[in-house]
N, C-alpha and C positions, 0 to 999 in steps of 0.2 A: 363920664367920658365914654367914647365910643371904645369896639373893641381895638384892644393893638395887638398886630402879630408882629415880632421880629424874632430873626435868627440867633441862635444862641449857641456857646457853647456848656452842656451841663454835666460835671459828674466828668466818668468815664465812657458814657454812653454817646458821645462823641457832637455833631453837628445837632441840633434840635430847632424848635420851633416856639414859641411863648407865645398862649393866648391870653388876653387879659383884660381885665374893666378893674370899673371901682372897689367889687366887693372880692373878687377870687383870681387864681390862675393856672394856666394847664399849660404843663411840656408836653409835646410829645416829639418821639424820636423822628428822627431820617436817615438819621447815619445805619442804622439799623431798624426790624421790628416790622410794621411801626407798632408802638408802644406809647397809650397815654400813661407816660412816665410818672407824673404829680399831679395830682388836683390837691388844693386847698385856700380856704379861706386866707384874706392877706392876714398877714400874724400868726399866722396857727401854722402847727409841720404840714407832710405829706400825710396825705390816708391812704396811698399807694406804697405797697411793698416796691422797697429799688433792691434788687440783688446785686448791688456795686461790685464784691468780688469773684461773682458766676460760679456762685457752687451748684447753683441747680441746671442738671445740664445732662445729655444724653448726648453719648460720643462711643456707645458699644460697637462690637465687629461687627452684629446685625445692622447695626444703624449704617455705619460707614460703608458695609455694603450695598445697600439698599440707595443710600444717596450719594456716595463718592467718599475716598479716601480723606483721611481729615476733614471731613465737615461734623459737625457738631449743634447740636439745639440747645439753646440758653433761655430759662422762662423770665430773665433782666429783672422779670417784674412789670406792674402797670396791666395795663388793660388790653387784652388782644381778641385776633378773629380765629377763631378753625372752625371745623366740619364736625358732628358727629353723625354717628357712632365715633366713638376712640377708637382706632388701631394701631397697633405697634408695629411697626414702625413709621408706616405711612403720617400719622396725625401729626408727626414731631418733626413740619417742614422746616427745614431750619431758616432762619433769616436774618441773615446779617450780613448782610449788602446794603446800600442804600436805597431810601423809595424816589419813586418817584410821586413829585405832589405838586399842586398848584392851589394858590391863596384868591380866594376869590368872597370879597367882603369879610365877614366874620367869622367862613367857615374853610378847613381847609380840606381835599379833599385827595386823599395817598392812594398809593398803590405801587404795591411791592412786586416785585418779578415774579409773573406764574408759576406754580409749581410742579415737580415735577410729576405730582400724581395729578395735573391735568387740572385743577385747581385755581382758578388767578383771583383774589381777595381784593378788596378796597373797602374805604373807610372813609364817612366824612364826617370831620366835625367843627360842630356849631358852638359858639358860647352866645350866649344873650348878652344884648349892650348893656342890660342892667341888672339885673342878676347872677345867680352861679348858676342857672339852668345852662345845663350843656346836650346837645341831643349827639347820640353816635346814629349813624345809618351805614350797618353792615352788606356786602355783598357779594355772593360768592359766582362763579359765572365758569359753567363749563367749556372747556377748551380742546376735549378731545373728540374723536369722532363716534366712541360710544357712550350708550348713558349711563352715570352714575345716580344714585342715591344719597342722599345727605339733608341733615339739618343744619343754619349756621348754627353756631355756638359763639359765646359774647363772654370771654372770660375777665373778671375783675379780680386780680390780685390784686390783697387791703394790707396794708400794716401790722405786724403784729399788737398783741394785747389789748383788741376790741374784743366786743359782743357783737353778735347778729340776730334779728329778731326779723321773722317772716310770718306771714298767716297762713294756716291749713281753711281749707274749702268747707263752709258751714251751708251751701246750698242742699235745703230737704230736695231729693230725688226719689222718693217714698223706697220702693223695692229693689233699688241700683243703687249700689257704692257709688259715694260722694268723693273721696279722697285716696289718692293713693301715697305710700311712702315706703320708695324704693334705698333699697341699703345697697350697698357694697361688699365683697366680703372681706373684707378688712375692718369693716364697722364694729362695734359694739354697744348692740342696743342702751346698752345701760350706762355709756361711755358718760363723766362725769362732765362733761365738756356741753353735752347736750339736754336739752332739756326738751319733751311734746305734750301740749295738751289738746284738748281740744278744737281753741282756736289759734294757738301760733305755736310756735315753737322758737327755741333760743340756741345757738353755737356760739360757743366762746372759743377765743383763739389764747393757747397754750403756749408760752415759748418753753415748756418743759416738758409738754406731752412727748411719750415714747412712741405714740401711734398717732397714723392718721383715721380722717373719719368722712364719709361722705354721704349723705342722702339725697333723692329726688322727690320732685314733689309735683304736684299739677296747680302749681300758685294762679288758679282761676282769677284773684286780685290783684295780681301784677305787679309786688312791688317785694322788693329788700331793704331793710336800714342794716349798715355796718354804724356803732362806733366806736370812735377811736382817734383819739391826741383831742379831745373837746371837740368834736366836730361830730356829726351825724349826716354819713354818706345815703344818699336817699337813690333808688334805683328803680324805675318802673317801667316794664316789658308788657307787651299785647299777651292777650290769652285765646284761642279761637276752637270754643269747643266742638266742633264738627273736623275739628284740624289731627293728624298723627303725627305724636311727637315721639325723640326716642327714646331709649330706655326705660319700657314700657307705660310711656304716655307723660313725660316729665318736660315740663318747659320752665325749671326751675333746679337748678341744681346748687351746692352748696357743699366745700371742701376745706379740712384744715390737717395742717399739721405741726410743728412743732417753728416753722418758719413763716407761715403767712395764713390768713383764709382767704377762699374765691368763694367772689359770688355769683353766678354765672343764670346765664337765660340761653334759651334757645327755641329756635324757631320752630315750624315745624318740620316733617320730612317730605321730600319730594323728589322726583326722579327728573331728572335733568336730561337734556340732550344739549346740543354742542352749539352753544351760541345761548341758553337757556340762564337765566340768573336766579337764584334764591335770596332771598332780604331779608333782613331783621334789622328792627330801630331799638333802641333804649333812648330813654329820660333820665338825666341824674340833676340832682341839686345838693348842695352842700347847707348844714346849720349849726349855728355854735349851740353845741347842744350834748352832754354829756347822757348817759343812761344812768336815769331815775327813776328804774326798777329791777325788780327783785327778778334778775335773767331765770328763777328757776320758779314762779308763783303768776298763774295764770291772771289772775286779778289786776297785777301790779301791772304787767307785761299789758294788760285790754285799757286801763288805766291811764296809761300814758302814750299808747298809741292813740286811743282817742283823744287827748288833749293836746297830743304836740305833733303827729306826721296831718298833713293837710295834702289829701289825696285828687288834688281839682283836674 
């Protein structure tokens, strides 16, 4: 069948959206966000984190001053847009209002009220009429009359109790570092959670961890698998080595803690003027596909990335 989109109500996440074919399907909100709220294979759960009852959420005096009394930021869950660098309090626009969107073929394409740091976001998205291939096309567009700086940022909150498996950068560049891996200070190196070797490295999500943990990376290969509930979330972002990315050169970033992991991409940095737009795309596709290796043994990990992600 072709794709079908209708209005839905889902959860407590209010008014939404259902896109859908033969083999997958995606929510995403209106009522709030937006927020691709679910992906997943037909039969199989969510590989998106839902925060149904918004513990995750920023509502301090700083915050409430900065954007008006009683407003509050909820991460619902799902898949969103911001800017980097992170700043506190600015990055934590809050949104939960309604978008505005319009359906046009198989793709839809949102856009939520500008923000107040000058900020107006949009989002389209695609599903394939026969596959779970979904493309996102992020865009950020300055609105005010001086210029800012910014990366977008493409964040993916996954489910708990998956793995994540990425590749570190194996290009010989003879007498110049190949790869970098930025920490956090929160991180620890040795955190049991994570594993790096050579050529990939693994994050596992904890629903008992005490800590969280974050790294960046410069993923020259463009791609992430999360899994998780028998599905394998596949993710793959551009890389443009002549490009500055932030957080000392990272267009790969990757966070967990005790509730969810994100897998997150980001564009590069640019400085905007006022009418100015910055983009970033991602590719995802979904597979019934559980992890058939060893998250902490380099072999196992090159093993079955070469037999099962197909990188066309």
């Amino acid at each position: 069948m072709s794709v079908k989109i209708n209005q839905i109500e889902y959860k407590n996440y209010g008014k939404c959206l259902k896109m859908e074919n033969d083999t997958c399907e995606l929510i995403v909100t209106v009522d709030i966000g937006p927020r691709i709220i679910s992906y997943k294979l037909h039969g199989k759960e969510n590989v998106m984190k839902e925060d149904i009852n918004r513990n995750i959420k920023n509502d301090t005096a700083e915050y409430q001053e900065y954007f008006g009394e009683g407003e509050a930021w909820y991460i619902y869950g799902g898949h969103r847009l911001w800017s980097s660098p992170e700043r506190y309090v600015q990055s934590y626009i809050p949104d939960n209002k309604p978008v505005s969107y319009e359906i046009k073929g198989n793709s839809i394409f949102l856009k939520p009220e500008a923000a107040k740091t000058g900020e107006a976001f949009s989002m389209k998205v695609t599903l394939d009429e026969n596959s779970s291939r979904v493309s996102v096309f992020h865009s950020i567009t300055n609105i005010l009359d001086e210029e800012m700086t910014l990366a977008p940022w493409a964040l993916t909150v996954l489910a708990q109790g998956g793995v994540e498996v990425f590749p570190l950068n194996t290009k010989d560049t003879g007498l110049l570092s190949n790869r970098r891996n930025v920490l956090w200070p929160y991180s620890d190196i040795n955190d049991k959670r994570f594993f790096i070797s050579n050529k990939f490295a693994t994050l596992s999500q904890d629903k008992n961890a005490e800590t969280s943990f974050k790294i960046g990376i410069n993923n020259e290969d463009g791609w992430a698998a999360y899994f998780v509930n028998e599905q394998m979330f596949l993710k793959r972002f551009p890389y443009n080595e002549n490009a500055e990315y932030p957080d000392y050169g990272c267009n790969f970033e990757t966070f967990t803690n005790a509730e969810f992991l994100e897998c997150e991409s980001l564009g590069s940095l640019q400085t905007l003027g006022k009418g100015d737009i910055a983009q970033l795309s991602e590719n995802w596709e979904l597979f019934e596909l559980s992890p058939e290796f060893e998250a902490r043994n380099e072999e196992s990990i090159e093993s079955f990335v070469k037999n099962n992600i197909i990188l066309d």
